[in-house]
HTML snippet that shows the backbone in 3Dmol.js (N, CA, C, O; Angstrom):
<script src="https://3Dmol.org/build/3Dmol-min.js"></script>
<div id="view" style="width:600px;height:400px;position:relative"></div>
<script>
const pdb = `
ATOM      1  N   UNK A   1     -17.427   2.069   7.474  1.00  0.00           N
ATOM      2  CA  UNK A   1     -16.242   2.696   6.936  1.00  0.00           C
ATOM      3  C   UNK A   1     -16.071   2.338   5.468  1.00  0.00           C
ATOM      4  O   UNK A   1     -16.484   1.294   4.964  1.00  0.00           O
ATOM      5  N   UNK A   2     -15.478   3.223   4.887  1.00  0.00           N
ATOM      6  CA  UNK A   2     -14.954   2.831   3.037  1.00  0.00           C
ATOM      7  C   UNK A   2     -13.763   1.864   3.176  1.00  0.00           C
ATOM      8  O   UNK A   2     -13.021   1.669   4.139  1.00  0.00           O
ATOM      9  N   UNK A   3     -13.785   1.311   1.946  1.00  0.00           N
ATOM     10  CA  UNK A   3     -12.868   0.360   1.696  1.00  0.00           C
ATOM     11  C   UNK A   3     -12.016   1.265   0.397  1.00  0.00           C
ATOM     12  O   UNK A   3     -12.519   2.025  -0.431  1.00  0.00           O
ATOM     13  N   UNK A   4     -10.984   0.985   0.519  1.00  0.00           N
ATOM     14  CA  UNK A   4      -9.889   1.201  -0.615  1.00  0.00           C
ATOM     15  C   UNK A   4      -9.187   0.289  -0.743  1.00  0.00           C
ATOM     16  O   UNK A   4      -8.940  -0.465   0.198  1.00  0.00           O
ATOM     17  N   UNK A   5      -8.627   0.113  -2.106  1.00  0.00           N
ATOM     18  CA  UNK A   5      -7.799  -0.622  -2.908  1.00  0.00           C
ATOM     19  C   UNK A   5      -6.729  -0.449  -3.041  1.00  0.00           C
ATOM     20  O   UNK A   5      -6.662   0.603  -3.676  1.00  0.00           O
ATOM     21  N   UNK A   6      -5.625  -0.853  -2.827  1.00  0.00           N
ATOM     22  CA  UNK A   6      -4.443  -0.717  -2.869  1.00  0.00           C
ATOM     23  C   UNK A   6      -3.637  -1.709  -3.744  1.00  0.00           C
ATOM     24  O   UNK A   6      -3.746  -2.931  -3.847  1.00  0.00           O
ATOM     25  N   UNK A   7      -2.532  -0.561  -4.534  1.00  0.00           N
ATOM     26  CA  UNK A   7      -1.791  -1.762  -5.738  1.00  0.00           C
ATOM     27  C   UNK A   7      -0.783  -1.624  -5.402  1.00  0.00           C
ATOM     28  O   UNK A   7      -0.649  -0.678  -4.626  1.00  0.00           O
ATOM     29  N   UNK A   8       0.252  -2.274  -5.683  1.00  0.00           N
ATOM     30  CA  UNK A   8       1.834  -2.151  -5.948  1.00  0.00           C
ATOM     31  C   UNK A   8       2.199  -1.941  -7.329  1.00  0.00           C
ATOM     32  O   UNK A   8       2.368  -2.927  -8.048  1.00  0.00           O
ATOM     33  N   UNK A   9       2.340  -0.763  -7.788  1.00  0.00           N
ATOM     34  CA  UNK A   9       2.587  -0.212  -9.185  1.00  0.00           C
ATOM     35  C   UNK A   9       4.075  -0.460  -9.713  1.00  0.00           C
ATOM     36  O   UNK A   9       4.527  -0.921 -10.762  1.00  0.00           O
ATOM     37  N   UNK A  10       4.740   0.125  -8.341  1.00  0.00           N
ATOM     38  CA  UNK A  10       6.941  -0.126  -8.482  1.00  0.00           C
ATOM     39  C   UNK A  10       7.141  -1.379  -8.067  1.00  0.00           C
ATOM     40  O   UNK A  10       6.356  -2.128  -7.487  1.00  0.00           O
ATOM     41  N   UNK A  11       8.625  -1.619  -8.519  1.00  0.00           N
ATOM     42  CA  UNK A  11       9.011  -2.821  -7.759  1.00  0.00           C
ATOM     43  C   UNK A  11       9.380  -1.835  -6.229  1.00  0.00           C
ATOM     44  O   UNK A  11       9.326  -0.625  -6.011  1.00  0.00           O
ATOM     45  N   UNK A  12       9.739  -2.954  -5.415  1.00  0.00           N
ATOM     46  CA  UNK A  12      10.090  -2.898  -3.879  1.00  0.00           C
ATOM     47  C   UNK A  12      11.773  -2.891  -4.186  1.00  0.00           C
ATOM     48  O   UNK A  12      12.030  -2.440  -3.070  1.00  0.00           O
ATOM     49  N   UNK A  13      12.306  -2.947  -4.433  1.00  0.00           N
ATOM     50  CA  UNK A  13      13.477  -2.969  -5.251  1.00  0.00           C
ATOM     51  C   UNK A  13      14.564  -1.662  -5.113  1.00  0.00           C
ATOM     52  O   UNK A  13      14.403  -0.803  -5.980  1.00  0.00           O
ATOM     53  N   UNK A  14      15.395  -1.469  -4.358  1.00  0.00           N
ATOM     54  CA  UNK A  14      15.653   0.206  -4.120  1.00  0.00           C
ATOM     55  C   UNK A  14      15.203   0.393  -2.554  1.00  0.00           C
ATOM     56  O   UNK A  14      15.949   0.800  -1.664  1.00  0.00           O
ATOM     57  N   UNK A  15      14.233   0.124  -2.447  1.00  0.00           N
ATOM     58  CA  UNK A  15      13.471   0.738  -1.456  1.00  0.00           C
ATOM     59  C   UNK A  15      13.974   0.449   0.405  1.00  0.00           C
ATOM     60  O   UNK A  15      14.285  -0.689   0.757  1.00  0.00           O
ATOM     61  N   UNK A  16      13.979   1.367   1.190  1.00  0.00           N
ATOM     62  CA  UNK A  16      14.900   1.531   2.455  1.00  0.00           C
ATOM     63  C   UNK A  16      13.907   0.107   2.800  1.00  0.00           C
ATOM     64  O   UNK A  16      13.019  -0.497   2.198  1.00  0.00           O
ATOM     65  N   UNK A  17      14.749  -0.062   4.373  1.00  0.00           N
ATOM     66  CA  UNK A  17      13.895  -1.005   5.147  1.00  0.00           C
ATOM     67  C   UNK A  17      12.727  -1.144   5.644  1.00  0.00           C
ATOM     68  O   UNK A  17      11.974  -2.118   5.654  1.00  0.00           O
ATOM     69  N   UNK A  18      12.591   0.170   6.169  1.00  0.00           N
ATOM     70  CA  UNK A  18      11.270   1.126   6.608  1.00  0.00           C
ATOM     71  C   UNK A  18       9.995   0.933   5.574  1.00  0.00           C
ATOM     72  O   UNK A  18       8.964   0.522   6.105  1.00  0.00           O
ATOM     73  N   UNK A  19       9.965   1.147   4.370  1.00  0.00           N
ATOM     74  CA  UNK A  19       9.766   1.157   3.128  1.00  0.00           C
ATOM     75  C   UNK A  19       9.185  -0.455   3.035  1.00  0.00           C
ATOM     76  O   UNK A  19       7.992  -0.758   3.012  1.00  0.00           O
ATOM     77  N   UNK A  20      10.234  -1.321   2.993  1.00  0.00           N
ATOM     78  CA  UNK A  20       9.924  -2.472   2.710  1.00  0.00           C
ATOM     79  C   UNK A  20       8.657  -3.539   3.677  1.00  0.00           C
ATOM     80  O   UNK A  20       7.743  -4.288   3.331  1.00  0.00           O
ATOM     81  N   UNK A  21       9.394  -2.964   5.392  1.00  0.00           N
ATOM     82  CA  UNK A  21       8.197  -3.016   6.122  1.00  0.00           C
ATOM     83  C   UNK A  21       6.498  -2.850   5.952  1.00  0.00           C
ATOM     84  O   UNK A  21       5.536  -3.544   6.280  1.00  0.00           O
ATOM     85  N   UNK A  22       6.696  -1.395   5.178  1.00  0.00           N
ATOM     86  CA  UNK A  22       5.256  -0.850   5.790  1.00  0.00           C
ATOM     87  C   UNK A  22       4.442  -1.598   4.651  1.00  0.00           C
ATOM     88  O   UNK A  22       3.212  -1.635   4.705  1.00  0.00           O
ATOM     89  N   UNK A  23       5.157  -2.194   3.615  1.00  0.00           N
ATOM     90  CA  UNK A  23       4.518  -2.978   2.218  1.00  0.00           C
ATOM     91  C   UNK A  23       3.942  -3.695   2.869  1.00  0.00           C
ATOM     92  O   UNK A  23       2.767  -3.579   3.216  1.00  0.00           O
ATOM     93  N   UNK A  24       5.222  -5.155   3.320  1.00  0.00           N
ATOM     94  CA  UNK A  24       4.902  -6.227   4.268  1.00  0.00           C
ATOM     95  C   UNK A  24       3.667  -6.034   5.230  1.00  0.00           C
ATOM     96  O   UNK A  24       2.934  -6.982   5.513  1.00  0.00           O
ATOM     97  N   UNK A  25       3.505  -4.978   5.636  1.00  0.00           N
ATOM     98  CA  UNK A  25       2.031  -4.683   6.793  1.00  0.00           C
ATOM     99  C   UNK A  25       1.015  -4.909   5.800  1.00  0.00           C
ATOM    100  O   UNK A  25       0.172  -5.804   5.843  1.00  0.00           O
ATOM    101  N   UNK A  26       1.140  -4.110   4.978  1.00  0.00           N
ATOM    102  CA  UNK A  26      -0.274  -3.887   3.889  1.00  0.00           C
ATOM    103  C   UNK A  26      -0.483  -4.900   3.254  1.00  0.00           C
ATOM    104  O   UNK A  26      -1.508  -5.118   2.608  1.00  0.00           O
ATOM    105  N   UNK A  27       0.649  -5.778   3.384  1.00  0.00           N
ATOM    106  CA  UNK A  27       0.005  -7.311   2.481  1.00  0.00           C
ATOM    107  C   UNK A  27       0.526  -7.504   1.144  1.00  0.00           C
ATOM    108  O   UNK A  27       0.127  -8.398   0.399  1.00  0.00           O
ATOM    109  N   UNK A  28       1.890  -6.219   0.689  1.00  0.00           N
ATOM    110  CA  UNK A  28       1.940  -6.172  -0.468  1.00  0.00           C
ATOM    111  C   UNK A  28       3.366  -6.637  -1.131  1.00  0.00           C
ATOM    112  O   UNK A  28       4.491  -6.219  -0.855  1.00  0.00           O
ATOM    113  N   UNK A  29       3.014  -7.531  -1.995  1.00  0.00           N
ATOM    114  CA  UNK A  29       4.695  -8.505  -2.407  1.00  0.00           C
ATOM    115  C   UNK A  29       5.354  -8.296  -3.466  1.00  0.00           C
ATOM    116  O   UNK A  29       6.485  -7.899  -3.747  1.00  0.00           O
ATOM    117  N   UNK A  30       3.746  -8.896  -4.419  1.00  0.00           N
ATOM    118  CA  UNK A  30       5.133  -8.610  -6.090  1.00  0.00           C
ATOM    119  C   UNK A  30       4.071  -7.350  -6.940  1.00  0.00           C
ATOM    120  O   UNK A  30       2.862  -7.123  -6.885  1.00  0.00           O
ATOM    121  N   UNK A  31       4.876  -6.908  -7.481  1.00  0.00           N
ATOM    122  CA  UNK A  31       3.858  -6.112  -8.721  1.00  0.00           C
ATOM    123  C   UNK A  31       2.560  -6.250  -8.941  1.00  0.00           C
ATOM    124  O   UNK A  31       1.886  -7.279  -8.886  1.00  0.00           O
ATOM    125  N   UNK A  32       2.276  -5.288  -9.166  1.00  0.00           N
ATOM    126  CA  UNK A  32       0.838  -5.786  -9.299  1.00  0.00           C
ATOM    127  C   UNK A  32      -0.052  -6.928  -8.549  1.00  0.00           C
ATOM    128  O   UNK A  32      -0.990  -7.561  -9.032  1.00  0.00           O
ATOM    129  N   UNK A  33       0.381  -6.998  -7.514  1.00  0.00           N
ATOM    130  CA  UNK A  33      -0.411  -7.268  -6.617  1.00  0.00           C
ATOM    131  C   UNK A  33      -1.468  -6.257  -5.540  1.00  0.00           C
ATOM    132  O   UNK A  33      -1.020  -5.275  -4.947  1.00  0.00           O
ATOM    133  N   UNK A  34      -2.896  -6.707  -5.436  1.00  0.00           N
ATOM    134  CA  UNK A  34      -3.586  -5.830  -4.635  1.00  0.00           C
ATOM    135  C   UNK A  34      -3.766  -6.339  -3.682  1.00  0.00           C
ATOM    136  O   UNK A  34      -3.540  -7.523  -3.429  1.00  0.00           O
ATOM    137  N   UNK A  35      -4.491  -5.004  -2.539  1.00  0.00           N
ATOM    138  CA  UNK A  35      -5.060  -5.567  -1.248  1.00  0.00           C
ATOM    139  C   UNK A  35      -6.638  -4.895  -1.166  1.00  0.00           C
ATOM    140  O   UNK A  35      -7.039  -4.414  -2.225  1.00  0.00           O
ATOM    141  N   UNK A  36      -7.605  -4.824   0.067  1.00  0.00           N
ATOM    142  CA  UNK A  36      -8.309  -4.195   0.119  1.00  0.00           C
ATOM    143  C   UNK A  36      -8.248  -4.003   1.671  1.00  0.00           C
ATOM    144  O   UNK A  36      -7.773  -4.914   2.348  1.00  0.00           O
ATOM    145  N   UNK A  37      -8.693  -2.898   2.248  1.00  0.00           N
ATOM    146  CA  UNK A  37      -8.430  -2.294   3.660  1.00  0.00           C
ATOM    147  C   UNK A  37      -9.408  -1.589   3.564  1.00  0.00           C
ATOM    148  O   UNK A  37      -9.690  -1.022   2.508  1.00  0.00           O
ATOM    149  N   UNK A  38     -10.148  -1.483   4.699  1.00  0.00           N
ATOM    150  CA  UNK A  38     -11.252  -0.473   5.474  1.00  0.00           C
ATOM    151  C   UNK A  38      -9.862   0.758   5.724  1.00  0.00           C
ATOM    152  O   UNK A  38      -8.685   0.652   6.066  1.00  0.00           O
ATOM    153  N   UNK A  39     -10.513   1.585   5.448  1.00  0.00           N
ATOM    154  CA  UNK A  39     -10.290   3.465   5.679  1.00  0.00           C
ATOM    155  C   UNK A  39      -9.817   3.316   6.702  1.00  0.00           C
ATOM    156  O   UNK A  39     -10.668   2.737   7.377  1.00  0.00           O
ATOM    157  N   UNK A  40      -8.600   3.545   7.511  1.00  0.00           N
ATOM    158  CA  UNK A  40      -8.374   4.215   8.831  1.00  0.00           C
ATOM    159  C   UNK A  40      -7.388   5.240   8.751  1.00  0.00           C
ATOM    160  O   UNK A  40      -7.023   5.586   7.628  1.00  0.00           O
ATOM    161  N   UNK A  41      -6.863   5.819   9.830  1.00  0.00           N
ATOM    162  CA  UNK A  41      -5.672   7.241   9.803  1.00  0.00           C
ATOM    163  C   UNK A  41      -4.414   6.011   9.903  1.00  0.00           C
ATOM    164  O   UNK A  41      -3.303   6.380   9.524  1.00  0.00           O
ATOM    165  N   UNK A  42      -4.554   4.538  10.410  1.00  0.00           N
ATOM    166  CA  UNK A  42      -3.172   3.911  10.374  1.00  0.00           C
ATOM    167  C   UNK A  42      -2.890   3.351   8.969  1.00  0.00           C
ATOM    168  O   UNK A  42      -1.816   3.566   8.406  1.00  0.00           O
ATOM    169  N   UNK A  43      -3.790   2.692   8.467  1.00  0.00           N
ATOM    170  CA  UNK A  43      -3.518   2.580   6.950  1.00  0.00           C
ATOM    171  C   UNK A  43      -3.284   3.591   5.972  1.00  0.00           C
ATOM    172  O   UNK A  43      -2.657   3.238   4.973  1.00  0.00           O
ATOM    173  N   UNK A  44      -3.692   4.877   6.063  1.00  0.00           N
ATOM    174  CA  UNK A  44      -3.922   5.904   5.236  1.00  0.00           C
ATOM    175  C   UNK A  44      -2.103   7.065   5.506  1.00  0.00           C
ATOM    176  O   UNK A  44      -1.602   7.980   4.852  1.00  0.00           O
ATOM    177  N   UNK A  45      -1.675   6.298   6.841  1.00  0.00           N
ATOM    178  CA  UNK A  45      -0.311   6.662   7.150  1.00  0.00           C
ATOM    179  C   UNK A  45       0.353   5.928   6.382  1.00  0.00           C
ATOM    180  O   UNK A  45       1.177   6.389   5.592  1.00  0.00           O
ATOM    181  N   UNK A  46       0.058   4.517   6.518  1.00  0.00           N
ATOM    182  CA  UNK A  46       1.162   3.578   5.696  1.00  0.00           C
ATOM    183  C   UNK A  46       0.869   3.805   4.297  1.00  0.00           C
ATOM    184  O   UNK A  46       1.826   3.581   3.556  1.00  0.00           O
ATOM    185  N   UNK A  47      -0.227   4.200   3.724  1.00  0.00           N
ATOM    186  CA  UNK A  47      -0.210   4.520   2.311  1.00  0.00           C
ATOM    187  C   UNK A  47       0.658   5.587   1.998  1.00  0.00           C
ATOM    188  O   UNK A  47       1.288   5.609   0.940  1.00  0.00           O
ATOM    189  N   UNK A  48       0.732   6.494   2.873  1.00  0.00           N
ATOM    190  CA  UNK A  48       1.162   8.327   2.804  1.00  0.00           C
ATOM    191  C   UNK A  48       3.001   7.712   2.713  1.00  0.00           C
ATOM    192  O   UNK A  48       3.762   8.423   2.057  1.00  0.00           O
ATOM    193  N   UNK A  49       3.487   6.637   3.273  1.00  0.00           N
ATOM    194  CA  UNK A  49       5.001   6.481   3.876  1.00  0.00           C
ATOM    195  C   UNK A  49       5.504   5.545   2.041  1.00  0.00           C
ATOM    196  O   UNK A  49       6.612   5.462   1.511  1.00  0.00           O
ATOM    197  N   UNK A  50       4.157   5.019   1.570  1.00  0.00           N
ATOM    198  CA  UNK A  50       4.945   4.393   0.290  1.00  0.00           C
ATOM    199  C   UNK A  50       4.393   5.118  -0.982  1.00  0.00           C
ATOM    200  O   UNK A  50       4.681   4.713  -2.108  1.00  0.00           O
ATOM    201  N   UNK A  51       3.581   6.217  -0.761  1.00  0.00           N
ATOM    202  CA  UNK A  51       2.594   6.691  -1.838  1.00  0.00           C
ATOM    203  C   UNK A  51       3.445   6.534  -3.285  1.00  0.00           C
ATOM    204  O   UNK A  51       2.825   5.929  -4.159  1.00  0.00           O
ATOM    205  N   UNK A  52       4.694   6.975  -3.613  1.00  0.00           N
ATOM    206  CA  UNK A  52       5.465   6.818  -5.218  1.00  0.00           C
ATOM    207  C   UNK A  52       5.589   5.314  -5.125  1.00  0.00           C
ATOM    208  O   UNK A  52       6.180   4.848  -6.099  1.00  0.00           O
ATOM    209  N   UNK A  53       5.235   4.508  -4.315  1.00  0.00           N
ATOM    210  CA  UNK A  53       5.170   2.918  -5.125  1.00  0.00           C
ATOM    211  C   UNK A  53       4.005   2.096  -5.430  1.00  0.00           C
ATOM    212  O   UNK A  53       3.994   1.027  -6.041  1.00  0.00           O
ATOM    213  N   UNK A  54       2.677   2.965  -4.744  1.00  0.00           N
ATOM    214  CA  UNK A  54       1.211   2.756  -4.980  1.00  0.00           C
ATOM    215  C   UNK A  54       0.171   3.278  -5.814  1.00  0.00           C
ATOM    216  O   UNK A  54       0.247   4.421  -6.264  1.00  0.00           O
ATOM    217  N   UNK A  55      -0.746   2.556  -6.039  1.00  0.00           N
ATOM    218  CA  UNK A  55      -2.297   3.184  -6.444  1.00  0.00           C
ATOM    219  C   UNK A  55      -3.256   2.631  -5.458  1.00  0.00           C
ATOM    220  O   UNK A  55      -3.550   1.499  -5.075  1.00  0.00           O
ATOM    221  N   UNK A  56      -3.696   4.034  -5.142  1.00  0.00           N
ATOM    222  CA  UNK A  56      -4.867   3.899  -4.314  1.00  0.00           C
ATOM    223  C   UNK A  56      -6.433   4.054  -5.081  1.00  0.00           C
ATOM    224  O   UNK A  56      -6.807   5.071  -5.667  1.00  0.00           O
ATOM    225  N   UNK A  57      -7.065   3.052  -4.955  1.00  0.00           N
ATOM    226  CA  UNK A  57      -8.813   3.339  -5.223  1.00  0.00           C
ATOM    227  C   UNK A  57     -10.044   3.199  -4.159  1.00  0.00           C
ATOM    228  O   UNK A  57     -10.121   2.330  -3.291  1.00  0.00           O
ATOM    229  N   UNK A  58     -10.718   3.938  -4.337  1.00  0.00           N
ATOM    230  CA  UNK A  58     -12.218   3.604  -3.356  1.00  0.00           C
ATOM    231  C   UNK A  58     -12.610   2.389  -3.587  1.00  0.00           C
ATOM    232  O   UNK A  58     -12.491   1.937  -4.726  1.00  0.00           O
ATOM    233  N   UNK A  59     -12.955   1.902  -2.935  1.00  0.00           N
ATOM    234  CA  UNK A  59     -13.912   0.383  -3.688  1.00  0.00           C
ATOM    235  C   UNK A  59     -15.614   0.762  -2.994  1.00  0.00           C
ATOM    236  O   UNK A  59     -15.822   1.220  -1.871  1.00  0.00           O
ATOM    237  N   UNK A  60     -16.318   0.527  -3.693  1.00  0.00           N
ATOM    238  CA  UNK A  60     -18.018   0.803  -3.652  1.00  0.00           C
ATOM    239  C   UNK A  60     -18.447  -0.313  -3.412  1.00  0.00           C
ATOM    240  O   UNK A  60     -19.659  -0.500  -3.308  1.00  0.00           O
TER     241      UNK A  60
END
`;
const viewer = $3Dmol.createViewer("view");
viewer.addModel(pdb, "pdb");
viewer.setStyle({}, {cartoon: {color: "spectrum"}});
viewer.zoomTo();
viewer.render();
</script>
């Protein structure tokens, strides 16, 4: 499977509970902080639920 990169671009700041959760799953805290995750449809949901507070990249 591919790996992608995931950033926290916004603050968490504003953001519903739901919101704040699905960060917390992905591993993601302060600014500019990254993660890396293998490709699945459950991660690629939780990306889709915070997409205006992320950057997503492929990693090779």
């Amino acid at each position: 499977m591919a790996k992608i990169k995931i950033t926290l671009v916004k603050s968490r700041s504003g953001s519903d509970k739901r919101q704040l959760g699905t960060l917390n799953a992905l591993g993601l805290g302060r600014v500019n902080s990254s993660v890396e995750h293998e490709t699945s449809p459950q991660i690629m949901g939780m990306v889709a639920k915070v997409k205006h507070l992320v950057r997503v990249e492929e990693v090779k």
